[in-house]
C-alpha positions as a LaTeX table, in Angstrom:
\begin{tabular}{lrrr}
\hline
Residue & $x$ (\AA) & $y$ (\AA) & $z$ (\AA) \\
\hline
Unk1 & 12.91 & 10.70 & 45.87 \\
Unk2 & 9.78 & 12.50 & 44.10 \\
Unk3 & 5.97 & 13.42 & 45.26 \\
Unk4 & 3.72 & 12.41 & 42.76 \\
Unk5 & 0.53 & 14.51 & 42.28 \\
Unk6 & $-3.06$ & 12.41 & 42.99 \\
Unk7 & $-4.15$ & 13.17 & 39.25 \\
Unk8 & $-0.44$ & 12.85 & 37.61 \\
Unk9 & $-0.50$ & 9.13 & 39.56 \\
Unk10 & $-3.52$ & 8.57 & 38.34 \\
Unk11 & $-2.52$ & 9.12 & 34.71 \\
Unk12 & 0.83 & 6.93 & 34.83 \\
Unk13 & $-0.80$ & 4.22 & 36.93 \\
Unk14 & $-3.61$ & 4.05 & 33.83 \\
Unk15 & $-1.07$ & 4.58 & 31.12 \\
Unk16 & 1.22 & 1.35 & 32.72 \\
Unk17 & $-2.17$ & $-1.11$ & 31.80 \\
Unk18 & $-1.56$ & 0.06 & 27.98 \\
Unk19 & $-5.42$ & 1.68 & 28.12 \\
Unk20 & $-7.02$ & 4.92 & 28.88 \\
Unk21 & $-10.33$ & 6.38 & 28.68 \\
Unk22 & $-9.62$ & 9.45 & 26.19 \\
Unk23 & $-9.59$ & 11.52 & 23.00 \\
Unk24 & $-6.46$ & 9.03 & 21.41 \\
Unk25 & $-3.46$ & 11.51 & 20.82 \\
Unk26 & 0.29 & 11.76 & 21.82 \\
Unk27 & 0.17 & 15.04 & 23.42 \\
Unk28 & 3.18 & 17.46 & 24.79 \\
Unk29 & 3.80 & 20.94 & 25.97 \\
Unk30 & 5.53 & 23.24 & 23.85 \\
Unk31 & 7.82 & 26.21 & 24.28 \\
Unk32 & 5.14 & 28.35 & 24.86 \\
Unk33 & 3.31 & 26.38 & 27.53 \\
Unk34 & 0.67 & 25.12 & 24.80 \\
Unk35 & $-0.33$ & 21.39 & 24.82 \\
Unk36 & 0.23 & 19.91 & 21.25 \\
Unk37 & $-0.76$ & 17.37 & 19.86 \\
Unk38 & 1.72 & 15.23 & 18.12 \\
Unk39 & $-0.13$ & 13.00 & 16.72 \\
Unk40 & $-3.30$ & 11.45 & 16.80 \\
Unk41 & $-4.09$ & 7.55 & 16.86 \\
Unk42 & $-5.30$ & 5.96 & 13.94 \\
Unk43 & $-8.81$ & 5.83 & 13.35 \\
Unk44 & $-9.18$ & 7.22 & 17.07 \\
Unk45 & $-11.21$ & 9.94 & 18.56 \\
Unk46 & $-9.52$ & 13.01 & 17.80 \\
Unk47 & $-8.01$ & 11.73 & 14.47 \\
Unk48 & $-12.34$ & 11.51 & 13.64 \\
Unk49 & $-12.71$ & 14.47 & 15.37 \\
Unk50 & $-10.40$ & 16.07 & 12.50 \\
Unk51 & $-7.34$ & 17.03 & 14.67 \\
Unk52 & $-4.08$ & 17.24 & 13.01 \\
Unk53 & $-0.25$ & 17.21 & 14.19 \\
Unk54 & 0.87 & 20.48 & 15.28 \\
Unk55 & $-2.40$ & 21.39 & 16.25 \\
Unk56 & $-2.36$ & 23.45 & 19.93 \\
Unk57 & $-5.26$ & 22.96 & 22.29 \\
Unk58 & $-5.49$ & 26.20 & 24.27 \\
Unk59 & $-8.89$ & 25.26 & 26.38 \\
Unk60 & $-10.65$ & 22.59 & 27.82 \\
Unk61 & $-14.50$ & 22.67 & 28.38 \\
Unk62 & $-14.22$ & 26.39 & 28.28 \\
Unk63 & $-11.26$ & 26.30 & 30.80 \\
Unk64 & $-7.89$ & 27.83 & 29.38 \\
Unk65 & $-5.09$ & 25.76 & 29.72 \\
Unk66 & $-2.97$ & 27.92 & 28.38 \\
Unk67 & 0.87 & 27.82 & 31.32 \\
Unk68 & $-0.80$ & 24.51 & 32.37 \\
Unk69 & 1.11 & 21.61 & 33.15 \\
Unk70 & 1.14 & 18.59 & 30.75 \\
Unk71 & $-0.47$ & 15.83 & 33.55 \\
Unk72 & $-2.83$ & 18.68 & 34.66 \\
Unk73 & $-4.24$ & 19.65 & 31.11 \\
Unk74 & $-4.41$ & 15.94 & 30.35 \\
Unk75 & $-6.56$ & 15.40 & 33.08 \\
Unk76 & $-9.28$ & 17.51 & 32.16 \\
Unk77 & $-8.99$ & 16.22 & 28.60 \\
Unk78 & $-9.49$ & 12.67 & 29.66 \\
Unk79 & $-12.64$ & 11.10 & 30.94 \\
Unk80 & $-15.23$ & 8.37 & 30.37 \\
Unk81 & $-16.07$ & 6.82 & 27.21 \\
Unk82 & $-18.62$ & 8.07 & 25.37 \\
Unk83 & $-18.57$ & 11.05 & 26.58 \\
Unk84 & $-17.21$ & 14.44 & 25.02 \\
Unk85 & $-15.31$ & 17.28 & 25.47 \\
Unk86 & $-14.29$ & 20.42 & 23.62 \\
Unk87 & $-11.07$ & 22.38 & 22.90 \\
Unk88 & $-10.46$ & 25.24 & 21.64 \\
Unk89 & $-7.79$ & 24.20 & 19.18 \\
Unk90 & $-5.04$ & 26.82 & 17.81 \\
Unk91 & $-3.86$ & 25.50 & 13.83 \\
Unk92 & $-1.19$ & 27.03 & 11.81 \\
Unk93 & $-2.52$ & 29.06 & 8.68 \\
Unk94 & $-5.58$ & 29.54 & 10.65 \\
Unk95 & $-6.63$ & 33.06 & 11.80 \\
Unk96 & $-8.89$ & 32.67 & 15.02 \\
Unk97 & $-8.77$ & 29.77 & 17.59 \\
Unk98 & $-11.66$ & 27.61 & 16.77 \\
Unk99 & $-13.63$ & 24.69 & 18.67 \\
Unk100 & $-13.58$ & 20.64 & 18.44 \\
Unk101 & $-16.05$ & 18.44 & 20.02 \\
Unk102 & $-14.41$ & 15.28 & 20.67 \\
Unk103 & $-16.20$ & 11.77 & 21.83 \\
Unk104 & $-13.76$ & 10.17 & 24.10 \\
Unk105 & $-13.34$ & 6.41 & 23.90 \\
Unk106 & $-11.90$ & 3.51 & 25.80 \\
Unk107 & $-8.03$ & 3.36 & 23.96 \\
Unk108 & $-5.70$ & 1.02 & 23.63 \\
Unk109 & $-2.50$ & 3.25 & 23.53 \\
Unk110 & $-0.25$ & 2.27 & 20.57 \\
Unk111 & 2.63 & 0.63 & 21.51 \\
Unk112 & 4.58 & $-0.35$ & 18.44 \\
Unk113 & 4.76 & 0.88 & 15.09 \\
Unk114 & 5.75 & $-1.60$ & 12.03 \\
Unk115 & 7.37 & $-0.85$ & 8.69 \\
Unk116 & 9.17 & $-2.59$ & 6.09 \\
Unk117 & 10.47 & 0.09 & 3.92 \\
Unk118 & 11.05 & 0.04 & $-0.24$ \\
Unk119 & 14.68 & 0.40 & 0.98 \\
Unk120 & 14.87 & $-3.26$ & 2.13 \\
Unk121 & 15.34 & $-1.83$ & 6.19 \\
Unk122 & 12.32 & $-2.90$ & 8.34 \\
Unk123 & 11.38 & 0.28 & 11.13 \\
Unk124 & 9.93 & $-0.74$ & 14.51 \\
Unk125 & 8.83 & 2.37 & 16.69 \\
Unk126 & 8.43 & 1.79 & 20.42 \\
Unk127 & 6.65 & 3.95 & 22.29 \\
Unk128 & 6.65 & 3.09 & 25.71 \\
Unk129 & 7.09 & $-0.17$ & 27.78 \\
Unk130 & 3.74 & $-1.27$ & 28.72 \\
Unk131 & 2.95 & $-4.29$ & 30.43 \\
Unk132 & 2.81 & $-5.92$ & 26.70 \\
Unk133 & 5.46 & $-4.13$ & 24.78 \\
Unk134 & 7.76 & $-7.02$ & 24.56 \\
Unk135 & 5.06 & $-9.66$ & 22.91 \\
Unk136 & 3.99 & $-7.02$ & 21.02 \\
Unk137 & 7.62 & $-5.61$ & 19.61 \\
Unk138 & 8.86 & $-9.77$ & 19.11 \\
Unk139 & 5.30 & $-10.10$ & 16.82 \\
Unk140 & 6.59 & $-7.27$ & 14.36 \\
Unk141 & 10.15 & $-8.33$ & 15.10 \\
Unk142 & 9.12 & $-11.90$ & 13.51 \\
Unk143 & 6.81 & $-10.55$ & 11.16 \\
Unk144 & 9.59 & $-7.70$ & 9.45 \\
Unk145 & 12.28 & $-10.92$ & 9.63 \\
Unk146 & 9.89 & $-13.22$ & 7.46 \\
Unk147 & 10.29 & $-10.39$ & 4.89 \\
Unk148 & 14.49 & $-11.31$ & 5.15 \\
Unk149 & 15.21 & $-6.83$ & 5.66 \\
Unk150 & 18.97 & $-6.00$ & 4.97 \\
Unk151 & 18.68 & $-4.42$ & 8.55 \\
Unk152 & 15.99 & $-2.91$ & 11.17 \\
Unk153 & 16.14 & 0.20 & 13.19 \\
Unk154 & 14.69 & 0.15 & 16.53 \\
Unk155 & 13.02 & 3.73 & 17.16 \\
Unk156 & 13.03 & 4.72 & 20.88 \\
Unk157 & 12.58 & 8.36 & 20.41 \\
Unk158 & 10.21 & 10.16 & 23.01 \\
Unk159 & 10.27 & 6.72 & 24.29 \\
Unk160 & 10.30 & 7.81 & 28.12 \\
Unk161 & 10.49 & 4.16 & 29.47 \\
Unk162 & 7.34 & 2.05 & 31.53 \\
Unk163 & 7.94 & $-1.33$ & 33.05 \\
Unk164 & 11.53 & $-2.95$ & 33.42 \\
Unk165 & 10.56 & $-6.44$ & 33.36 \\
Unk166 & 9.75 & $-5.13$ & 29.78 \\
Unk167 & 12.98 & $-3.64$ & 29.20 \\
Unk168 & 14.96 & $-6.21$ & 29.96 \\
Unk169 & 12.73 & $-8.72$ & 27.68 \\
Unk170 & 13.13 & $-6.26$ & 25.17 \\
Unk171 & 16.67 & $-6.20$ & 24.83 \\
Unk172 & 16.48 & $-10.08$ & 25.28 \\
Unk173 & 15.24 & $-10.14$ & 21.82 \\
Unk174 & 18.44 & $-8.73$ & 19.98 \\
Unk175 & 21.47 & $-10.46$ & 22.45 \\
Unk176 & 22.41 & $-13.67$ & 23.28 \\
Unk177 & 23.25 & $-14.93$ & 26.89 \\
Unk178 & 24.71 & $-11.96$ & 28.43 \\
Unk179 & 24.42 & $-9.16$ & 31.12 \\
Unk180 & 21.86 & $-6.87$ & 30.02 \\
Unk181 & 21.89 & $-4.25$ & 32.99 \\
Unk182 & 23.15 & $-4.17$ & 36.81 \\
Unk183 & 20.75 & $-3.00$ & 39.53 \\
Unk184 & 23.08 & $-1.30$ & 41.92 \\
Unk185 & 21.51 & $-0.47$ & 45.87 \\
Unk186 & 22.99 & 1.93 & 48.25 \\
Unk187 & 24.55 & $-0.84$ & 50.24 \\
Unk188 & 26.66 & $-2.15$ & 47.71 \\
Unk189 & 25.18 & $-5.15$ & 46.76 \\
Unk190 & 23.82 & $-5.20$ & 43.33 \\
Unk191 & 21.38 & $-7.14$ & 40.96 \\
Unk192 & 22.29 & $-8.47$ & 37.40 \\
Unk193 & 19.92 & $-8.94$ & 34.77 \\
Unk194 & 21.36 & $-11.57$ & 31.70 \\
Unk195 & 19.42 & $-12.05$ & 29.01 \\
Unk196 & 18.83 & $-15.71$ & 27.39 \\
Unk197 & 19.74 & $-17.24$ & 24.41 \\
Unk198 & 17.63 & $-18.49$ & 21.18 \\
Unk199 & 15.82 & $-15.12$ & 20.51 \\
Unk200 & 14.57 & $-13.88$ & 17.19 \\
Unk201 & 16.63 & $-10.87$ & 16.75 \\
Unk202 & 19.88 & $-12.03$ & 18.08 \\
Unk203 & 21.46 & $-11.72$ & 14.16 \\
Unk204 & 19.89 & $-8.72$ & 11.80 \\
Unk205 & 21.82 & $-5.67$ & 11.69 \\
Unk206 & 20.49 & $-3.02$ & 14.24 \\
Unk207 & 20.72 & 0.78 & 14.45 \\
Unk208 & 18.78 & 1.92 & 17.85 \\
Unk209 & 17.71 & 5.52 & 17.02 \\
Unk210 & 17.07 & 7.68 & 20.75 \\
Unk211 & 17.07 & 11.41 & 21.67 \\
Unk212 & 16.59 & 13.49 & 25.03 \\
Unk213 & 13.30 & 11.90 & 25.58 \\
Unk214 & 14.53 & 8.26 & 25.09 \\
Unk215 & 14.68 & 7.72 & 29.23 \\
Unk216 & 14.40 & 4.86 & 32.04 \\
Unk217 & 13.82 & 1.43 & 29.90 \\
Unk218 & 14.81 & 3.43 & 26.97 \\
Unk219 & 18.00 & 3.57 & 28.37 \\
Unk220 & 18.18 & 0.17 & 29.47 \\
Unk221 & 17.79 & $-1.24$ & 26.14 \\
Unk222 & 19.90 & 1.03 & 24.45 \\
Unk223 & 23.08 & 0.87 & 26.63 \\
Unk224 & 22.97 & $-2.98$ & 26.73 \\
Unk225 & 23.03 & $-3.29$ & 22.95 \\
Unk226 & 25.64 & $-0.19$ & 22.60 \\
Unk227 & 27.95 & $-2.31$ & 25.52 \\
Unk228 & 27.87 & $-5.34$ & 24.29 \\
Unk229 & 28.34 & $-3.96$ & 20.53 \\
Unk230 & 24.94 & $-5.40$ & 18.90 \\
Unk231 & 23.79 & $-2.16$ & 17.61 \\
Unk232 & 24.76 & 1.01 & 17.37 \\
Unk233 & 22.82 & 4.23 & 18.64 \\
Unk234 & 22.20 & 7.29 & 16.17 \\
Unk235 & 20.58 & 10.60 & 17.11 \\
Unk236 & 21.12 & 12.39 & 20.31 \\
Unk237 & 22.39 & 11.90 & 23.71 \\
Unk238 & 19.84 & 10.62 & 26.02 \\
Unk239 & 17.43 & 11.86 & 29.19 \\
Unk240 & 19.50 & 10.05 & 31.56 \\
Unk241 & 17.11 & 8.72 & 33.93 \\
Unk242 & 18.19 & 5.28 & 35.72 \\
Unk243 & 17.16 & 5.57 & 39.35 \\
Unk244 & 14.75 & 3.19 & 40.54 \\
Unk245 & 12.09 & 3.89 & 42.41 \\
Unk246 & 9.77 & 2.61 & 45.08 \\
Unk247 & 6.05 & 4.15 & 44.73 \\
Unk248 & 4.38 & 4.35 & 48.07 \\
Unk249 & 0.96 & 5.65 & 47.56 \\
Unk250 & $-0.63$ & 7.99 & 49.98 \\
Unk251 & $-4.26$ & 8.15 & 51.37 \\
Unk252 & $-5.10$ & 11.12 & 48.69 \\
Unk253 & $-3.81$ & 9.00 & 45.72 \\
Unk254 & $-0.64$ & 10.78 & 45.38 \\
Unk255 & 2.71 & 9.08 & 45.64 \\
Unk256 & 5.97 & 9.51 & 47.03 \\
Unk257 & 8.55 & 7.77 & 45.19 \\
Unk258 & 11.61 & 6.70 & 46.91 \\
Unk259 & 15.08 & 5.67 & 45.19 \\
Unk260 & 15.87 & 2.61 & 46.02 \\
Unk261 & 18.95 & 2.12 & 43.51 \\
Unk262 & 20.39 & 2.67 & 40.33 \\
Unk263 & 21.38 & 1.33 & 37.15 \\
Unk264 & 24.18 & 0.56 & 35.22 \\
Unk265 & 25.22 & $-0.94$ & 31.88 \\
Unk266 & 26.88 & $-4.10$ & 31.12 \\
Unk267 & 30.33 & $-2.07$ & 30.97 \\
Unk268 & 29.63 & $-0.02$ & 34.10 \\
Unk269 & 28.57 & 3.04 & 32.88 \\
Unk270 & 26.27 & 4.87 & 35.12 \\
Unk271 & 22.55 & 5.81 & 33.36 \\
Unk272 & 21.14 & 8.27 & 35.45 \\
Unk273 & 22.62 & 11.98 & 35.35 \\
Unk274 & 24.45 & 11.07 & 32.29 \\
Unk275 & 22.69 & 9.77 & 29.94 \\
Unk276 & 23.76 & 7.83 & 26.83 \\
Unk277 & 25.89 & 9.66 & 23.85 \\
Unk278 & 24.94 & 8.40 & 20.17 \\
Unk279 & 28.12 & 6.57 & 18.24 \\
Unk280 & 26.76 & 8.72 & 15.36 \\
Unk281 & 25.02 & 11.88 & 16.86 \\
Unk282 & 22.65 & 13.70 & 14.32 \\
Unk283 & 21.17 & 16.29 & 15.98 \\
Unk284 & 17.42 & 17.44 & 15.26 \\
Unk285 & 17.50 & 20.40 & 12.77 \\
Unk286 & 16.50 & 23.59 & 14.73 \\
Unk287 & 14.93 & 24.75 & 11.68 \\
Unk288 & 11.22 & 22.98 & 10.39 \\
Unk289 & 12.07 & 19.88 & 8.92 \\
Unk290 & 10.03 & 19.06 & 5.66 \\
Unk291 & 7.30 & 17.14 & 6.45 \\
Unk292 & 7.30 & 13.51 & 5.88 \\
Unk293 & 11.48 & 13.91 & 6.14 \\
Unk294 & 13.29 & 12.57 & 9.30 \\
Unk295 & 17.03 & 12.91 & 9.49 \\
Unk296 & 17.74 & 10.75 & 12.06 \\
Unk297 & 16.24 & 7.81 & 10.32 \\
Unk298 & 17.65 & 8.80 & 7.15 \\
Unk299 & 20.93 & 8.49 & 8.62 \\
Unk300 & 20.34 & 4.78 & 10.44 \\
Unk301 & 19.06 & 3.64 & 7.24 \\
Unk302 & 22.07 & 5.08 & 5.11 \\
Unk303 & 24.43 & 3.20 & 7.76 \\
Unk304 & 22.06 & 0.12 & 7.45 \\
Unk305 & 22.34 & $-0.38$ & 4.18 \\
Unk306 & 26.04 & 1.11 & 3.10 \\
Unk307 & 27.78 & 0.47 & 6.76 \\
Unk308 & 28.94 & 3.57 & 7.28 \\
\hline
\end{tabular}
């Protein structure tokens, strides 16, 4: 059971819809307690604006932000279209903390990324399960298979999870008729979710890539197809998050979230407090990485295309 905060409600309840009124940037805090951008949406706001990766905002409006905590220094970044706001923005190589004026726009947050690589492996990025992330993830699902890949990886890194209806549609996509997760209550009964047969993705080779921020959905997806041997996971263990929760909102806007059950894979392995483990762990380089260079990937697409 959890208390939501009015504003941090407010932010997941707009983020579930797949649109915000913002600047148009993945944002998270950092080991210092600076937000950071992570990277800015294409041809949105702050990518205009001139903001790069890496960059740390350390003020809002003239406001520090600075030990903040991510919902509350999103809130005062956020607002209504058209209008702007400015942040004192922190940038490696640079000496002094300068300012950006950013217009904020009505954004449509990016839920899937599409690639067919030179390698012959096609790369689908899912970022969270909005209310259209399935439609969305079987378009570029149909669109990489038309190009006949040798293999795709499904990228659910910093993928924290959204709607389950959408998580069990997703992993619909790659399995034929089988259990895709059990919803297990505190009375014993339980809930089984199967997935269908005649999807698109039921026969190309599949490497799921997920980390310590793949959670909820994430997890969901990922332990069906590790269970029932469709794919195989590569990276590093993951959040561990399968309760489910019931949100009862509050007269202030806030929520309190009450557990209601939990979830388990096809095989009976519990999700939350444990996690998923990789069958091929490659774990993030503590050093800088060069840019442009992922390891993980590298590794799903060696695997793809040598099968081992």
């Amino acid at each position: 059971t959890a208390f939501i905060e009015p504003e941090v409600a407010a932010i997941l309840a707009e983020d579930a819809t797949g649109e915000f009124e913002g600047i148009g940037a993945f944002v998270d805090m950092d080991e210092e307690g600076k937000l950071e951008i992570v990277q800015p949406f294409e041809g949105g706001p702050a990518e205009k604006a001139g903001l790069l990766a890496g960059d740390r905002v350390l003020g809002v409006d003239g406001v520090s932000i600075v030990g903040s905590t991510l919902y509350e220094a999103i809130s005062l970044i956020r607002g209504p279209a058209d209008t702007e706001v400015t942040l004192l923005i922190e940038r490696e190589g640079v000496a002094e903390p300068f300012e950006v004026t950013v217009t904020r726009a009505r954004l449509e947050i990016p839920v899937v990324e599409m690639e067919m690589r030179d390698d012959g492996v096609g790369y689908i990025r899912l970022y969270e399960f909005s209310a259209t992330a399935s439609k969305r993830l079987e378009e570029s699902l149909e669109e990489l298979l038309a190009q006949e890949p040798q293999g795709v990886v499904l990228d659910l890194r910093q993928n924290p999870g959204g709607w389950l209806e959408q998580a069990i549609k997703v992993a619909d996509l790659f399995l034929e008729e089988s259990v895709i997760a059990v919803e297990r209550f505190s009375d014993g009964t339980e809930q089984p979710f199967e997935a269908r047969p005649g999807d698109v993705g039921e026969d190309v080779p599949l490497v799921v890539l997920v980390d310590g921020g793949s959670a909820s959905a994430s997890e969901i997806v990922a332990g069906a197809l590790q269970d029932r041997e469709r794919a195989i996971l590569i990276g590093e263990p993951t959040f561990g998050k399968g309760s489910v929760q019931r949100p009862f909102t509050l007269s202030d806007g806030s929520e309190l979230r009450v557990t209601t059950a939990l979830w388990f894979t096809p095989n009976d392995r519990a999700i939350h407090g444990q996690g998923l483990t990789p069958d091929i762990e490659v774990p993030w380089p503590e050093e800088d990485v060069e840019p442009g260079t992922d390891p993980q990937l590298e590794r799903a697409v060696e695997y793809l295309l040598t099968g081992e």
